[in-house]
C-alpha positions as CSV (number, residue, x, y, z in Angstrom):
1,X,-23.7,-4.2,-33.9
2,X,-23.5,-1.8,-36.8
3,X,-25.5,1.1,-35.1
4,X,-23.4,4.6,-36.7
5,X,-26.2,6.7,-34.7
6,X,-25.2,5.7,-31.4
7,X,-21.3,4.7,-32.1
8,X,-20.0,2.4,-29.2
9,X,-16.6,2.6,-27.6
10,X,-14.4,-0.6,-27.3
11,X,-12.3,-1.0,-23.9
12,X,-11.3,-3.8,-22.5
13,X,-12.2,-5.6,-19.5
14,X,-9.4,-4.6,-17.3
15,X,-9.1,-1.3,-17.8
16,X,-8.7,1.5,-15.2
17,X,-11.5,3.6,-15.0
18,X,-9.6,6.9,-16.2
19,X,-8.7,5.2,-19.2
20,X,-12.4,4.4,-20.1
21,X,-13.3,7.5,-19.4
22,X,-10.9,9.1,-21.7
23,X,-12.2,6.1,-24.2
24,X,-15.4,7.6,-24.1
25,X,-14.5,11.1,-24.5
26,X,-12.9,10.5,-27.5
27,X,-15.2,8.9,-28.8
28,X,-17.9,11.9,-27.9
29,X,-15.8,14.5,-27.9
30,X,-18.4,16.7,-30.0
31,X,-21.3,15.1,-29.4
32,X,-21.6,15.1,-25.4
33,X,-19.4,18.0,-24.2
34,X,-20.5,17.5,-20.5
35,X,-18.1,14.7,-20.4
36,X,-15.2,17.0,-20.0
37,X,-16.8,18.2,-16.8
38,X,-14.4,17.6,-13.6
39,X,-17.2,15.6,-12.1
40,X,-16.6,12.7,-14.0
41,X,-12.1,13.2,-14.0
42,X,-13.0,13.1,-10.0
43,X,-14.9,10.1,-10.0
44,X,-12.6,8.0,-12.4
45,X,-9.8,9.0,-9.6
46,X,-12.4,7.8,-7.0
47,X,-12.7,4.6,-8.2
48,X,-9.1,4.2,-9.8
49,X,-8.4,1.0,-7.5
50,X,-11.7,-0.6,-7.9
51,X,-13.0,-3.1,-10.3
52,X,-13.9,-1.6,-14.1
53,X,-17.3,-3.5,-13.4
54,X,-17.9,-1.2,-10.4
55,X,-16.7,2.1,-12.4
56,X,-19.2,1.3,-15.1
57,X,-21.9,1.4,-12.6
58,X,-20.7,4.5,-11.0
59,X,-20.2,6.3,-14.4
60,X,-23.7,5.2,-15.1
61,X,-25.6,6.7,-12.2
62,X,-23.5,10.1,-12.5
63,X,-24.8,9.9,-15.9
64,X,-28.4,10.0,-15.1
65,X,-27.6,13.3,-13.9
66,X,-26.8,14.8,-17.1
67,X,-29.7,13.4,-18.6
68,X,-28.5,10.2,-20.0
69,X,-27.2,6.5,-19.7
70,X,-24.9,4.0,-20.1
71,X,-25.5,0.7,-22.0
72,X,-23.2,-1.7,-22.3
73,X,-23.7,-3.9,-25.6
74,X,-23.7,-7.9,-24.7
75,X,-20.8,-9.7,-27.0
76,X,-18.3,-12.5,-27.2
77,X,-15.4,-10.1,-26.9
78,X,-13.0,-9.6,-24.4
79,X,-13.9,-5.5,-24.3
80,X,-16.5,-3.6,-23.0
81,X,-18.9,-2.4,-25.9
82,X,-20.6,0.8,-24.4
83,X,-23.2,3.3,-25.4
84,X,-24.1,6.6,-23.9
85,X,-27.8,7.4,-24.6
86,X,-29.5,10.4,-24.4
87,X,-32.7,10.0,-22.4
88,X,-34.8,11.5,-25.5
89,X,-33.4,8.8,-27.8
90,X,-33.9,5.4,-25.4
91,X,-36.9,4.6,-27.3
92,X,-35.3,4.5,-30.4
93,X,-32.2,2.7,-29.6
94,X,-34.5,-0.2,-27.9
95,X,-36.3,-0.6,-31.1
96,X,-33.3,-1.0,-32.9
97,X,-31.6,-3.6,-30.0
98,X,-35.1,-5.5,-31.0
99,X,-34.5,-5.4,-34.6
100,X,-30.9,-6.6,-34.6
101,X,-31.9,-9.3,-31.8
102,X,-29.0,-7.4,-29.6
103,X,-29.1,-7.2,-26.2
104,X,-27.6,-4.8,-24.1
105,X,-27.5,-3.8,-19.8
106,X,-28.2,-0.5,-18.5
107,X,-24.9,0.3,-16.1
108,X,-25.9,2.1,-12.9
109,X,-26.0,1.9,-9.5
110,X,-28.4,-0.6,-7.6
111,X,-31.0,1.3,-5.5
112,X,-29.9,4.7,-6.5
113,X,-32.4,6.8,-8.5
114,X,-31.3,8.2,-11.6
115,X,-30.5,11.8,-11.0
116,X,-28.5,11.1,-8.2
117,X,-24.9,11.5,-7.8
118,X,-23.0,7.8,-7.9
119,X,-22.3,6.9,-4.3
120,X,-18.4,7.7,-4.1
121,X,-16.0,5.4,-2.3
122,X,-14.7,6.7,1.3
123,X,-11.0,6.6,0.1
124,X,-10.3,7.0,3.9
125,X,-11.0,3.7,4.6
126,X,-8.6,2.6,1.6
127,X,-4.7,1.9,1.8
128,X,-2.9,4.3,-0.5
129,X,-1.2,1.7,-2.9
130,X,-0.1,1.1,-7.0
131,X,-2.3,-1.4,-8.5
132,X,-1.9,-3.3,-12.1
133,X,-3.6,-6.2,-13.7
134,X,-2.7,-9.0,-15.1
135,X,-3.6,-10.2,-18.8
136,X,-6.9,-11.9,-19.4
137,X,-5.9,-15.2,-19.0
138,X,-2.6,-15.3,-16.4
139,X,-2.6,-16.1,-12.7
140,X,0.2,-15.7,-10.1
141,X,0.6,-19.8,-9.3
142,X,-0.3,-20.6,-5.9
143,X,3.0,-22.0,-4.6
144,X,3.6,-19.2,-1.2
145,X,7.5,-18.8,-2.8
146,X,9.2,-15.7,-4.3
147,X,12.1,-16.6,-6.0
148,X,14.8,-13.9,-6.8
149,X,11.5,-11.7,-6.4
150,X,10.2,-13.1,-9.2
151,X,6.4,-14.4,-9.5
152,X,5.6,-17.6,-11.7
153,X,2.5,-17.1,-14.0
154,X,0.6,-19.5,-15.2
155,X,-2.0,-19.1,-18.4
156,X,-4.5,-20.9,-19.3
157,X,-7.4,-19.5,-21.5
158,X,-9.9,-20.8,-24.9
159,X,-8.1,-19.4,-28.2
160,X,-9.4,-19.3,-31.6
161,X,-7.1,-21.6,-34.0
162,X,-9.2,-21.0,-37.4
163,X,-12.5,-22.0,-37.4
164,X,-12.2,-23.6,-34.0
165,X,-11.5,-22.8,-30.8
166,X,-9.2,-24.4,-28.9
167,X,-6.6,-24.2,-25.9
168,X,-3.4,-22.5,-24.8
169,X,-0.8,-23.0,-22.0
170,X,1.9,-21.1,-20.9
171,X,4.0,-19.8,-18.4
172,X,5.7,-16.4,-18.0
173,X,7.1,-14.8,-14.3
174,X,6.8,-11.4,-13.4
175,X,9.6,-9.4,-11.7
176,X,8.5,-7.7,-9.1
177,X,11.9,-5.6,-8.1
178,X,10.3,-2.7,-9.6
179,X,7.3,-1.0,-10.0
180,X,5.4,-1.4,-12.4
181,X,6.5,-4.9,-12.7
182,X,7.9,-6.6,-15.8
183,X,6.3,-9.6,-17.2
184,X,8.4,-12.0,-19.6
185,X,7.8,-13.0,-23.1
186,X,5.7,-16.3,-22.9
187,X,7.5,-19.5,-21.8
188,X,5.9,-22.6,-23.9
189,X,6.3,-24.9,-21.2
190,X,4.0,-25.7,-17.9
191,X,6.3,-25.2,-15.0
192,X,5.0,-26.8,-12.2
193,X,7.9,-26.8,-9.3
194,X,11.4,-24.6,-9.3
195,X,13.9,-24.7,-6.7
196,X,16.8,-22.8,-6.6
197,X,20.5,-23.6,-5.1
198,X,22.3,-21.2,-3.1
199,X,24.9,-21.3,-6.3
200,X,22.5,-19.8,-8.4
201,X,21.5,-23.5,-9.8
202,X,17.7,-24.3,-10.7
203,X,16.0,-27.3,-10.9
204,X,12.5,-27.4,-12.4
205,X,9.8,-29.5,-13.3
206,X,8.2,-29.1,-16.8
207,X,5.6,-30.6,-18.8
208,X,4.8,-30.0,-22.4
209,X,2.3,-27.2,-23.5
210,X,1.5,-29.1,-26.5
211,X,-2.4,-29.4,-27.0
212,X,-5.1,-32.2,-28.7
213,X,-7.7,-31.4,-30.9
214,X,-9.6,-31.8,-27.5
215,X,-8.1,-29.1,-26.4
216,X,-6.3,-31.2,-23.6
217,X,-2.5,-31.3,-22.7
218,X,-1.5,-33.8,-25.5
219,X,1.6,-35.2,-23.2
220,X,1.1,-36.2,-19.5
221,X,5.0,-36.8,-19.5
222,X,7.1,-34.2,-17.2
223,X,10.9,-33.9,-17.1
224,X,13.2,-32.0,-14.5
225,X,15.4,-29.5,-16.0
226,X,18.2,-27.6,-14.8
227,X,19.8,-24.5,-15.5
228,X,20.9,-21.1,-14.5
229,X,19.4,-18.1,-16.4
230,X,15.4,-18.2,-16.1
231,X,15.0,-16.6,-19.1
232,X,16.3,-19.4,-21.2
233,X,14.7,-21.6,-19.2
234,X,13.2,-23.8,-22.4
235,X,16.9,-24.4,-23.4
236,X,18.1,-25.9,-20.0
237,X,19.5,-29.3,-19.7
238,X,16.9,-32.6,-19.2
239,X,18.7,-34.7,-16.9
240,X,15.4,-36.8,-15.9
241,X,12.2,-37.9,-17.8
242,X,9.3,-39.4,-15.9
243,X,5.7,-40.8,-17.5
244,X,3.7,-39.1,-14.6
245,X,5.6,-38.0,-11.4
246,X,3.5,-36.1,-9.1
247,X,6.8,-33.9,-7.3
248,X,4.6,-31.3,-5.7
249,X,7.3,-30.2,-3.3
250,X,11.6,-29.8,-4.4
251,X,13.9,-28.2,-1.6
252,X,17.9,-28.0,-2.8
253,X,19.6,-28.8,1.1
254,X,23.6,-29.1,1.0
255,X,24.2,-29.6,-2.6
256,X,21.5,-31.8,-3.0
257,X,18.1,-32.4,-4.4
258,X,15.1,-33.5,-2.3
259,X,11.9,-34.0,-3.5
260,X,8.6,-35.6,-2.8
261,X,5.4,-37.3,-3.8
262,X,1.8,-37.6,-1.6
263,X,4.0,-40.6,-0.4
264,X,7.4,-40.9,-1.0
265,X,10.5,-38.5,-0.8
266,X,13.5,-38.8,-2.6
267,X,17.4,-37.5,-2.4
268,X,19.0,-36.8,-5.5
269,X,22.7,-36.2,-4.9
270,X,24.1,-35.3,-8.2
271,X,21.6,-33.7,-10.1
272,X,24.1,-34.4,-13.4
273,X,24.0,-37.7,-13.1
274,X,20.2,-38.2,-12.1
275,X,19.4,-41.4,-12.3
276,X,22.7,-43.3,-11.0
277,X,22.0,-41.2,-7.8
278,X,18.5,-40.7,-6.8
279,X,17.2,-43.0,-3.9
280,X,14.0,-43.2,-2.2
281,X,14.4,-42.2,1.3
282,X,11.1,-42.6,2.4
283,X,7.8,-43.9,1.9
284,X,4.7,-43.3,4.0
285,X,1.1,-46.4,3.6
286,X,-2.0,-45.3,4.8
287,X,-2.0,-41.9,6.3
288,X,-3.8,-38.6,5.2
289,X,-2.3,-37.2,2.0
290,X,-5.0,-34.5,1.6
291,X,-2.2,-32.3,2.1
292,X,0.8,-32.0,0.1
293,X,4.4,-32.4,1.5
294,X,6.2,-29.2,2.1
295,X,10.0,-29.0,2.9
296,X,11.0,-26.1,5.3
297,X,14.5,-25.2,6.5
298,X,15.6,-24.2,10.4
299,X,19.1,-22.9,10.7
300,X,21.3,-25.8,9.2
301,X,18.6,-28.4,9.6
302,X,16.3,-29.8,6.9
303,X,12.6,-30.5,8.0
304,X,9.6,-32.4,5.8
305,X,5.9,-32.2,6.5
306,X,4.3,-35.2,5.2
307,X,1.2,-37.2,6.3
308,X,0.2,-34.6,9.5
309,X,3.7,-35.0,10.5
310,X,6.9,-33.3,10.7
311,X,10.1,-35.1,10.1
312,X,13.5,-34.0,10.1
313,X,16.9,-35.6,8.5
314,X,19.5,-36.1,10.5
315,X,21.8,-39.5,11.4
316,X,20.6,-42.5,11.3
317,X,20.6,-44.1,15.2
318,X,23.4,-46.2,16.1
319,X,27.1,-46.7,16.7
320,X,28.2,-47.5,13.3
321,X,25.6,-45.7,10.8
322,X,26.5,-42.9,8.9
323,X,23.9,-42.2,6.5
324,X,20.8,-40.2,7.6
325,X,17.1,-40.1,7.3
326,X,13.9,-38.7,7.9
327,X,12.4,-38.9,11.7
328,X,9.6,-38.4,13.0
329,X,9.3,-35.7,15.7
330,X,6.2,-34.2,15.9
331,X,2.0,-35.3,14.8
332,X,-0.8,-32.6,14.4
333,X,-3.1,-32.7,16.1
334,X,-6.3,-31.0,13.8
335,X,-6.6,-30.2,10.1
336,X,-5.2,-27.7,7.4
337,X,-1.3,-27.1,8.2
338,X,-0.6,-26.4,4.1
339,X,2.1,-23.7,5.1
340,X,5.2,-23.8,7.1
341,X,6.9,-20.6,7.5
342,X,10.5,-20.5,9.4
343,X,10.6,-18.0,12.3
344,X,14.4,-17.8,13.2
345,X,16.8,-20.6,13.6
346,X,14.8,-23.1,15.5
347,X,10.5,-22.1,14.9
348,X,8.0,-22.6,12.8
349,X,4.8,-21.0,12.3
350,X,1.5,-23.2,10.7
351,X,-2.0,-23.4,11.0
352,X,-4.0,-25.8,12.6
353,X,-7.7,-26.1,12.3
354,X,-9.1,-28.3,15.3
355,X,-10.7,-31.5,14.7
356,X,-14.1,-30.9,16.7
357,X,-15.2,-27.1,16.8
358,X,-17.9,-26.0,19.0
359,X,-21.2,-24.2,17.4
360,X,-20.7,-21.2,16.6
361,X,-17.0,-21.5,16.8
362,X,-14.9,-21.4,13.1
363,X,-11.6,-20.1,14.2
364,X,-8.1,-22.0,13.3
365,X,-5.1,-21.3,15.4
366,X,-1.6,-20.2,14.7
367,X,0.6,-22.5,16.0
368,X,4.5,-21.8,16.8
369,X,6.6,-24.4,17.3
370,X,10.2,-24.1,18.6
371,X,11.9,-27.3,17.7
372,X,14.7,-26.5,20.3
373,X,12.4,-26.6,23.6
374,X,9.5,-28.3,22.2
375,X,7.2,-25.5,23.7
376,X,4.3,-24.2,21.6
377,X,2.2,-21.0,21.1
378,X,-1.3,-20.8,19.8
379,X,-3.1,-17.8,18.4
380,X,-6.5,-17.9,17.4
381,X,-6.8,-16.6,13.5
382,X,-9.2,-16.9,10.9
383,X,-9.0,-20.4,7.9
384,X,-6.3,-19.1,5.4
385,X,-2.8,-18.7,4.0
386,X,-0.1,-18.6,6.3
387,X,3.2,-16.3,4.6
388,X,6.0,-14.8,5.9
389,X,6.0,-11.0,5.5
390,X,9.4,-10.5,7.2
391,X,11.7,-12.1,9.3
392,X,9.8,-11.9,12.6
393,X,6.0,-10.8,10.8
394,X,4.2,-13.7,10.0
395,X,0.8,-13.1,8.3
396,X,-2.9,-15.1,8.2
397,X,-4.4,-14.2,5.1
398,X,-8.1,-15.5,5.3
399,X,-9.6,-17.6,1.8
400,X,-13.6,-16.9,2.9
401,X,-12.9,-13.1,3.3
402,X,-16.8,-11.4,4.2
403,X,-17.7,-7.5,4.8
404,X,-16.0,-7.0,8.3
405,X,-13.5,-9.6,8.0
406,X,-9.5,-8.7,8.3
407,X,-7.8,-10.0,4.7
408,X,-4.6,-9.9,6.7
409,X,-3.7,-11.3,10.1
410,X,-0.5,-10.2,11.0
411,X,1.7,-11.4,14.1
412,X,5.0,-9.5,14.8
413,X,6.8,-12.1,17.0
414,X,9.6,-10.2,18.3
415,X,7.4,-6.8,19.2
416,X,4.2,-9.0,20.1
417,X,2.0,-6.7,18.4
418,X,-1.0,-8.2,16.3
419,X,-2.8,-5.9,13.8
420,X,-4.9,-6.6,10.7
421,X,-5.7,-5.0,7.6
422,X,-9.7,-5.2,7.4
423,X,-12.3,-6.1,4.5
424,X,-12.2,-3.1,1.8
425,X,-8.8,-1.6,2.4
426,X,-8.5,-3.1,-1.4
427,X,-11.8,-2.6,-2.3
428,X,-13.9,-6.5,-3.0
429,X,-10.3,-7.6,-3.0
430,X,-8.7,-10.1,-1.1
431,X,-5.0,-11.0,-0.7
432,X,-3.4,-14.4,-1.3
433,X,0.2,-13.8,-0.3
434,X,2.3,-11.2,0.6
435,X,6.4,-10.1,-0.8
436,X,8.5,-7.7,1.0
437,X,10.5,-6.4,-2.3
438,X,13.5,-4.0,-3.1
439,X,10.5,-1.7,-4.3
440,X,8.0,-1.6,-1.5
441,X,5.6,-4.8,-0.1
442,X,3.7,-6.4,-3.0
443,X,-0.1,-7.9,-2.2
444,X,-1.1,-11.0,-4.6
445,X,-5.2,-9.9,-5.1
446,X,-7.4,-12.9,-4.9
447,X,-7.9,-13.0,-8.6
448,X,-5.5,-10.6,-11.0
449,X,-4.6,-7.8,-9.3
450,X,-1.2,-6.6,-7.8
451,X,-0.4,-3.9,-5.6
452,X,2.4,-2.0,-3.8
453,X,2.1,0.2,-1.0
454,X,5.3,1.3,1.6
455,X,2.5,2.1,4.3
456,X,1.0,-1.1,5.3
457,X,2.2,-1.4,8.7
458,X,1.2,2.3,9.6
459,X,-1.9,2.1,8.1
460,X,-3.3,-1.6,9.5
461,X,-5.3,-1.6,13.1
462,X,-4.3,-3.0,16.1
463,X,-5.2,-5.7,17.6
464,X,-6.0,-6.0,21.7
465,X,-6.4,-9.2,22.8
């Protein structure tokens, strides 16, 4: 919109609020003094670790107090487009929205009348944490693993490519040692599994990020890769190619590879010489593969969920077999175990949803499972992500988070204390997994947000049972 009497300012969508509001001071440095009043520097710090959307609205309503508004412009761009309107001049600038055929949304508060202060957030409710974003277009991939406290990105977002518009994919990981975190240059390859090996060894899966005119991925192939510095990860040796394997899980155990299929699981036991030694050691007809497999380790024991079951390897029974292979030791009873976390040497901690809940009932349980005495313990817990936070601190963080709702369930089995951290402690945030890092504990936001506090134990309420 070419408008010079009511000159927008450009910012884009994920930036913090004191950043627009010094946007929009520059931009109206001499015609709106009142902007440099410590009203608005007090809210911007108010709402520093909420969404820009809700800032906008905030701004908005404080505006009305000064006698004017906020409009944001309605474009294609990836930026806010906003215009502060004197309340003498609304008239006109409507007229001129109808006679370029623009539209545009006045930013305020709902159910607050204009004149009134913006309704400020009660910080004391809030944990005292950094927060960034990521880039339009990159999410943390959902795998529950920090490797070398790194995070693996994935992007995936509509480009223009001339006259058209078309795809890009990508990959990039984001070290999270320190704070802020680094992100790396681009990767121009889908990763969709790593595993590393104790010797500093990684094996990864990796498809092509070549597009069609579609838009599409042009090649469904994949190929496992190995190498030892991530950052040259797109120069690491091929030692397999496969037309459409579906490896969702990879676990390095004693030098060698395992991985797995919705059906079958196979050993690899010199990853340099691929295909002379790969062999299928298992392959499961008929059962429920809504679930992926996931490999866990237990002191100096490899374990495999697959088909509502847990298997370990170990020897093969009888008095003159020496090679080994998955067995079957325990069947859950319910839905939803996604996530193994090892507790110790000899437990592991999942979530079980039952099969028949009573009315009113929509709890899932925390099971623990001690492999050495076979005895269990169940927790009730809200439907979510299980994570381990620290060696004894295993956490629940709930997917259908709603006002009064904890976003983190958190068991401490060697103190037996339970706490939570409750709905709005991040704002309309949620958490999707949690890192205890050589710079403080990192929180994965629902969408694109990261944060870092060193107070989240002190700050989350216990729990009485």
């Amino acid at each position: 919109m070419n408008y010079p009497t009511f000159p927008p300012t450009y910012t884009d969508y994920n930036t913090p609020s004191p950043d627009i509001l010094f946007a929009l001071r520059d931009t109206h440095q001499n015609t709106y003094p009142f902007l440099s009043e410590s009203v608005f520097d007090d809210l911007a710090e108010n709402y520093a670790a909420e969404e820009p959307e809700d800032f906008l609205d905030a701004l908005g309503q404080e505006l009305t107090c000064f006698q004017h508004t906020l409009y944001e412009l309605e474009t294609d761009s990836d930026s806010y487009s906003l215009i502060i309107i004197s309340e003498d001049q609304i008239e006109e600038f409507k007229a001129e929205l109808k006679v370029q055929k623009q539209k545009a949304q006045q930013r305020k508060q709902a159910r607050k009348k204009a004149g009134t202060p913006a309704k400020r957030i009660n910080l004391g409710k809030r944990l005292s944490c950094d927060k960034m974003t990521l880039a339009a277009g990159y999410r943390v991939k959902l795998t529950g693993a920090c490797i070398d406290e790194m995070l693996w990105l994935d992007y995936n977002m509509s480009v223009e490519n001339g006259a058209t518009n078309t795809r890009r994919y990508c990959s990039a990981f984001l070290d999270i040692k320190e704070w802020p975190p680094k992100q790396s240059t681009d990767i121009e390859l889908l990763v969709q599994n790593i595993a590393k090996r104790p010797d500093g060894l990684f094996a990864a899966l990796v498809q092509n990020n070549t597009v069609n005119e579609s838009g599409y991925l042009a090649d469904k192939n994949t190929e496992i890769v190995t190498g030892t510095d991530i950052a040259q990860i797109e120069k690491w040796q091929c030692v397999h190619k496969a037309s459409n394997p579906e490896w969702s899980a990879m676990k390095w155990f004693e030098g060698e590879l395992f991985a797995a299929d919705k059906n079958c699981v196979y050993r690899i036991k010199n990853i340099t010489d691929f295909e002379n030694s790969r062999e299928k050691v298992l392959e499961l007809k008929g059962g429920d593969v809504r679930w992926f497999p996931k490999f866990f380790i237990l002191g100096d024991r490899l374990y495999l969920f697959m088909h509502q079951s847990i298997y370990v390897w170990r020897k093969k029974s009888g008095l003159f077999r020496k090679d080994y292979e998955f067995k079957k030791i325990y069947t859950i009873d319910g839905f939803n175990a996604w996530d193994f976390v090892p507790v110790g040497d000899s437990k592991v901690a999942f979530q079980v949803r039952p099969k028949s809940v009573p009315r009113g009932k929509t709890e899932s349980r925390l099971t623990l499972l001690d492999f050495t005495t076979g005895k269990e313990g169940h927790y009730p817990c809200h439907y979510g992500y299980v994570r381990k936070w620290t060696d004894s601190r295993i956490c629940i963080l709930p997917i259908d988070v709603k006002s009064k709702m904890p976003i983190i369930e958190c068991f401490d089995f060697n103190s037996g204390e339970r706490k939570h951290l409750m709905y709005g402690a991040l704002g309309k945030d949620s958490v999707r997994n949690i890192y205890e890092t050589s710079c403080g504990t990192i929180l994965e936001g629902k969408e694109k947000n990261i944060y870092r506090t060193t107070e989240l134990w002190e700050f989350m309420e216990s729990v009485k049972d």
